[in-house]
MARMARFI-950479 format. One record per residue (C-alpha): residue number from 0; residue in three letters; chain; x, y, z. Coordinates in steps of 0.5 Angstrom, whole numbers, plus 500, padded with zeros to 3 digits. Layout:
N
(NUM, ALA, A, (X, Y, Z)),
...
! end
This chain:
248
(0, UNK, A, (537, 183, 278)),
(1, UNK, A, (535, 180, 270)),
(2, UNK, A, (528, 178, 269)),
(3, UNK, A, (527, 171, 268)),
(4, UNK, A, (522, 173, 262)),
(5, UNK, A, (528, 175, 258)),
(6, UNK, A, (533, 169, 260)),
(7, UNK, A, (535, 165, 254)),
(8, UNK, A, (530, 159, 254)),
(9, UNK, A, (536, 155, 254)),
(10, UNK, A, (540, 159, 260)),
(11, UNK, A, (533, 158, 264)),
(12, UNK, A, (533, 151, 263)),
(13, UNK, A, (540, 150, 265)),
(14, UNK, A, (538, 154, 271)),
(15, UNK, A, (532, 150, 273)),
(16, UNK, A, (537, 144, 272)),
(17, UNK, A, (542, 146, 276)),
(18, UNK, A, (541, 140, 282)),
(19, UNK, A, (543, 135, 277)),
(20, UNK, A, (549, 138, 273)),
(21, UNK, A, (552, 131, 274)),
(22, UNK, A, (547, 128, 271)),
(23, UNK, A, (547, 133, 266)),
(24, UNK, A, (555, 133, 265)),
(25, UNK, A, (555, 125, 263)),
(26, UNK, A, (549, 125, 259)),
(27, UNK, A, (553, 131, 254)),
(28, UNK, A, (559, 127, 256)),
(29, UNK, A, (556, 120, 253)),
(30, UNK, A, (553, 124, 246)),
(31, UNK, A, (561, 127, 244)),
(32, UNK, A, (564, 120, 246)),
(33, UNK, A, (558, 116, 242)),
(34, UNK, A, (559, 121, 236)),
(35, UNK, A, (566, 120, 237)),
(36, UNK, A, (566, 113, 236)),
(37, UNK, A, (561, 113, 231)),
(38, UNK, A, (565, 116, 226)),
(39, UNK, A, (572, 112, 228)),
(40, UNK, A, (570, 106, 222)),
(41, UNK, A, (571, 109, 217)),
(42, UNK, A, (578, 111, 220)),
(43, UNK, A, (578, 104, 221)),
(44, UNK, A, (577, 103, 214)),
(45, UNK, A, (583, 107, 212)),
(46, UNK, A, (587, 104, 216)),
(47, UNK, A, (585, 097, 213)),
(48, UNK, A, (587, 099, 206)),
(49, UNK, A, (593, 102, 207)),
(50, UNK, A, (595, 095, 211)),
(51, UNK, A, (593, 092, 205)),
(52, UNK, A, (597, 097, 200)),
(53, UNK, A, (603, 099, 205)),
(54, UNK, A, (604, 092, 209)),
(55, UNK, A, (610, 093, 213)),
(56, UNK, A, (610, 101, 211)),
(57, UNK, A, (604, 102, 213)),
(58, UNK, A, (601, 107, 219)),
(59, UNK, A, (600, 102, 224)),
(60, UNK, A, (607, 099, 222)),
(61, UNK, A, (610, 105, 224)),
(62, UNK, A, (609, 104, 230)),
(63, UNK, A, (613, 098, 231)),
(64, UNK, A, (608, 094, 229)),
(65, UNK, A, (610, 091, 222)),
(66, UNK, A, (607, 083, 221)),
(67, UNK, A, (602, 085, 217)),
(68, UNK, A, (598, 079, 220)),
(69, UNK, A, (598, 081, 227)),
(70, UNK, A, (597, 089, 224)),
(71, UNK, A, (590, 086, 221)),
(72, UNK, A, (588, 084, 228)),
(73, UNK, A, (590, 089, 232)),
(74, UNK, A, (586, 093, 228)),
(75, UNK, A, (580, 088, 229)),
(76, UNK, A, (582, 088, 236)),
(77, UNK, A, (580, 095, 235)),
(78, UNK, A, (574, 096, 231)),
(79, UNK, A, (571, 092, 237)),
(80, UNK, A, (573, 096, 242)),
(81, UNK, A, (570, 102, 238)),
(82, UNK, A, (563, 098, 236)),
(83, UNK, A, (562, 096, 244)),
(84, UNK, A, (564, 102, 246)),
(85, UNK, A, (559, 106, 241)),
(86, UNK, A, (554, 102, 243)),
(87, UNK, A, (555, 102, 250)),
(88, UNK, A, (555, 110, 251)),
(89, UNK, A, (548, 110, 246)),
(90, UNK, A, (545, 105, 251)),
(91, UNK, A, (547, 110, 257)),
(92, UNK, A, (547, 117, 253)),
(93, UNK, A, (539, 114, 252)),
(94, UNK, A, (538, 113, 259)),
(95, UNK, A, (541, 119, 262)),
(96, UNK, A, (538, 124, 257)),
(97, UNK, A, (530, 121, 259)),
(98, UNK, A, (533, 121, 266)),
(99, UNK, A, (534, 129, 266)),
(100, UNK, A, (527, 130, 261)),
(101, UNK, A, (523, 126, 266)),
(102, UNK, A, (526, 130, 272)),
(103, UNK, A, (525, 136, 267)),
(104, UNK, A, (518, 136, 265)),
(105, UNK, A, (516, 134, 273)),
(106, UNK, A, (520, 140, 276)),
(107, UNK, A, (517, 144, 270)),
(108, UNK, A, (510, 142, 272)),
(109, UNK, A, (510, 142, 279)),
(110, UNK, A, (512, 149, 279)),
(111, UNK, A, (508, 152, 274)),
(112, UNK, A, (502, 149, 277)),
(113, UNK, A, (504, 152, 285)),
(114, UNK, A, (504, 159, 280)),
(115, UNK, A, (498, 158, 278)),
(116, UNK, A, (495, 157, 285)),
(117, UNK, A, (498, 163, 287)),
(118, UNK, A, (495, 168, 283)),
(119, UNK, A, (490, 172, 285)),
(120, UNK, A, (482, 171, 283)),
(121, UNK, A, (481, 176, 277)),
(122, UNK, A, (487, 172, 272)),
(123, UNK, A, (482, 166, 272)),
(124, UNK, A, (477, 170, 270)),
(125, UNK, A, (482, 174, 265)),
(126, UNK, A, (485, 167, 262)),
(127, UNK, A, (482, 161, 259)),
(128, UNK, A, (483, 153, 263)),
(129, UNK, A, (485, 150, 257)),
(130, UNK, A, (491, 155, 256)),
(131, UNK, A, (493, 153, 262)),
(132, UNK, A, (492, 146, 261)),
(133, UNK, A, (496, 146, 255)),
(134, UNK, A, (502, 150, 258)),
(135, UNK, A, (501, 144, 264)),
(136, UNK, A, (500, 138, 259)),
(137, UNK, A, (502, 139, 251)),
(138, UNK, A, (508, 145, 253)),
(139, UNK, A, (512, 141, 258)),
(140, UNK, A, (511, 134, 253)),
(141, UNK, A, (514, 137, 248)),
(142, UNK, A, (520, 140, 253)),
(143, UNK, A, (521, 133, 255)),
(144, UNK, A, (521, 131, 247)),
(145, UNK, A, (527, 135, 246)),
(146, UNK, A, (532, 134, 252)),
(147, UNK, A, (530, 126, 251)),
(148, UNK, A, (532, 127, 243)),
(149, UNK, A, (533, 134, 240)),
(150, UNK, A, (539, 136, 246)),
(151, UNK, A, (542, 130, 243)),
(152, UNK, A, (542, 131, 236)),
(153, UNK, A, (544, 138, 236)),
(154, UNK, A, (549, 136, 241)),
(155, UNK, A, (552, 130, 236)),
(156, UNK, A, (552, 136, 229)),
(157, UNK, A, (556, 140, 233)),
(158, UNK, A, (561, 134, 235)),
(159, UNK, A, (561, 132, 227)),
(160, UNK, A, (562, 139, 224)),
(161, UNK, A, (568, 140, 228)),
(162, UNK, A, (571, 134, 228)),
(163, UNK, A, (569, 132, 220)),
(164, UNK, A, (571, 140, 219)),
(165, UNK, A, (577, 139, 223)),
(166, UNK, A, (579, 134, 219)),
(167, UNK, A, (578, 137, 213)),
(168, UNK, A, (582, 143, 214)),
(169, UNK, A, (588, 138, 216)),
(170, UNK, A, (588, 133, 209)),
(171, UNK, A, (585, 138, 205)),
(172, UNK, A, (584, 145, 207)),
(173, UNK, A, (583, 149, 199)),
(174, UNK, A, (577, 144, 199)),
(175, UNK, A, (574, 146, 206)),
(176, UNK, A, (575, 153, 206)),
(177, UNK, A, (570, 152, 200)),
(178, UNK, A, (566, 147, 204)),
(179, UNK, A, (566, 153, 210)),
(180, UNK, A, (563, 158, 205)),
(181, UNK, A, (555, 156, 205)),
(182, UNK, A, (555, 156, 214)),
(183, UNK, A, (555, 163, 216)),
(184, UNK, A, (549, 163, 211)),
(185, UNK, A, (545, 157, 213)),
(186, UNK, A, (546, 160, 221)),
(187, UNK, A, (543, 167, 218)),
(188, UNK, A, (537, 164, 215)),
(189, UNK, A, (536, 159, 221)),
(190, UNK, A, (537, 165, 226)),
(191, UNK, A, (532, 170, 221)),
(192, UNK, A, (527, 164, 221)),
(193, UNK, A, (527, 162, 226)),
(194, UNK, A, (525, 170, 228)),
(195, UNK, A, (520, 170, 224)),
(196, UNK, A, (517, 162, 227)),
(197, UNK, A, (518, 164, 234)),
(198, UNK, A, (511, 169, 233)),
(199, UNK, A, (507, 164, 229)),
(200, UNK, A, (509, 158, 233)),
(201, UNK, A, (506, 162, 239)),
(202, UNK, A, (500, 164, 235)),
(203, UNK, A, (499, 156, 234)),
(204, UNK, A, (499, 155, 242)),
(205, UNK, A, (494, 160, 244)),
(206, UNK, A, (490, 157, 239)),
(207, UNK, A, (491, 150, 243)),
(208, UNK, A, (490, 152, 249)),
(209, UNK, A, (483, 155, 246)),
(210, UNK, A, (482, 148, 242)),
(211, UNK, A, (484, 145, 250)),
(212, UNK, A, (479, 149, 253)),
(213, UNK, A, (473, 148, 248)),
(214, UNK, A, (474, 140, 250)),
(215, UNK, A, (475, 142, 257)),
(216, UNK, A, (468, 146, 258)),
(217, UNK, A, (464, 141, 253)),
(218, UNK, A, (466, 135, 256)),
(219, UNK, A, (465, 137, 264)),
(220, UNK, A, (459, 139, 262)),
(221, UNK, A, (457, 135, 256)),
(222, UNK, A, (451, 133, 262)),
(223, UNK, A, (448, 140, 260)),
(224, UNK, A, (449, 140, 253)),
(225, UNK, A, (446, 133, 252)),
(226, UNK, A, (439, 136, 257)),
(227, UNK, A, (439, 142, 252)),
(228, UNK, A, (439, 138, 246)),
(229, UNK, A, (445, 143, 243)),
(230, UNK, A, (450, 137, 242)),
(231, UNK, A, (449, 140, 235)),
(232, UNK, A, (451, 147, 236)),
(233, UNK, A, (457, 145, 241)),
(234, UNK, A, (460, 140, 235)),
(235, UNK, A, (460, 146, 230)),
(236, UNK, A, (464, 151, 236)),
(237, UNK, A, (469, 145, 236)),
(238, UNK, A, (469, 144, 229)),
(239, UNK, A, (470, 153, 228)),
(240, UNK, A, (476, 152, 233)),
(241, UNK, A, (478, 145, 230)),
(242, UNK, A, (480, 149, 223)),
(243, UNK, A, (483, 155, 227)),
(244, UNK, A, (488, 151, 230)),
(245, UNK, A, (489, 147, 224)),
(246, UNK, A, (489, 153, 219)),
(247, UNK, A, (495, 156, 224)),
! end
């Protein structure tokens, strides 16, 4: 059986979601509809001028409808479907992606800590509270930061590049093969940096949870501190880790 340890991060997050796969279909579903929506104006546009310069002849006429007034309100009758329809799938798409973080951060949480109350008694005296308090704090947050805003976004780029690049390759294809060529060179440098970040980025966490574990000792024996008169000394150790964090 595969290591969970050398899953994708994103397989592994799947996988701890999987009882809410519904939840998380409809939230994917509502991202691709509003993006869809949202790039239908300046269709409506188009088709707004080309009423204007076609009138009978023009696309919608094509389809039997040729009163040029009764062409323009159809249109409108549209573009108001699409803005409501755009509106409504944000409203839902903000709603369920929250839903899932929340759901995601708590189940996250739950079982990081039942883990680490199933350890044995020589990891505590190895590892550092604060460590674990920013594992159970500050890195689950921010996994709940990115499902309730990062998923999405990445999730509407995705939907924008196929369907504006789709589009582009139908109307003008020369033209796209030359807008296509910079794309396998940005995936490169985003994959390569973000190799390199990877390391860095877990170098900053471990300072944290240094940082976090500082704050911990100090502030649950700040009795001790301030009957040995040593707040000064204790400010200095703080400030030495502070900068240390701050300089990663």
């Amino acid at each position: 059986m595969k290591s969970t340890s050398n899953q994708n991060p994103i397989v592994r997050l799947y996988l701890n979601l999987r009882d809410e796969r519904k939840l998380l279909f409809f939230a994917f579903l509502s991202s691709i509809i509003n993006r869809i929506l949202d790039l239908a104006p300046p269709v409506i546009i188009g088709l707004a001028v080309d009423i204007v310069v076609k009138e009978q002849n023009s696309w919608i006429g094509s389809f039997g409808i040729k009163d040029v007034p009764f062409q323009l309100v159809f249109l409108a009758f549209a573009s108001g479907i699409v803005w409501s329809g755009e509106s409504f799938f944000q409203y839902l798409y903000s709603v369920l992606w929250r839903n899932i973080a929340q759901i995601s951060q708590h189940k996250l949480r739950i079982k990081a800590y039942d883990h680490i109350q199933k350890l044995d008694m020589q990891f505590f005296d190895r590892d550092n509270t604060g460590r674990l308090l920013s594992i159970l704090n500050d890195d689950i947050n921010q996994l709940e930061r990115f499902l309730d805003h990062g998923a999405n976004e990445i999730i509407q780029l995705f939907v924008s590049v196929l369907i504006i690049g789709g589009t582009m390759l139908l109307v003008a294809p020369k033209i796209a093969i030359f807008a296509f060529i910079p794309i396998p060179f940005i995936f490169w440098g985003s994959i390569r940096f973000q190799k390199r970040l990877a390391p860095k980025y877990k170098d900053v966490r471990s300072r944290a949870g240094l940082l976090a574990s500082r704050l911990n000792n100090n502030l649950g024996g700040i009795l001790t501190i301030k009957s040995f008169t040593t707040e000064k000394w204790e400010l200095n150790r703080l400030n030495k880790e502070s900068l240390s964090y701050q300089k990663k």
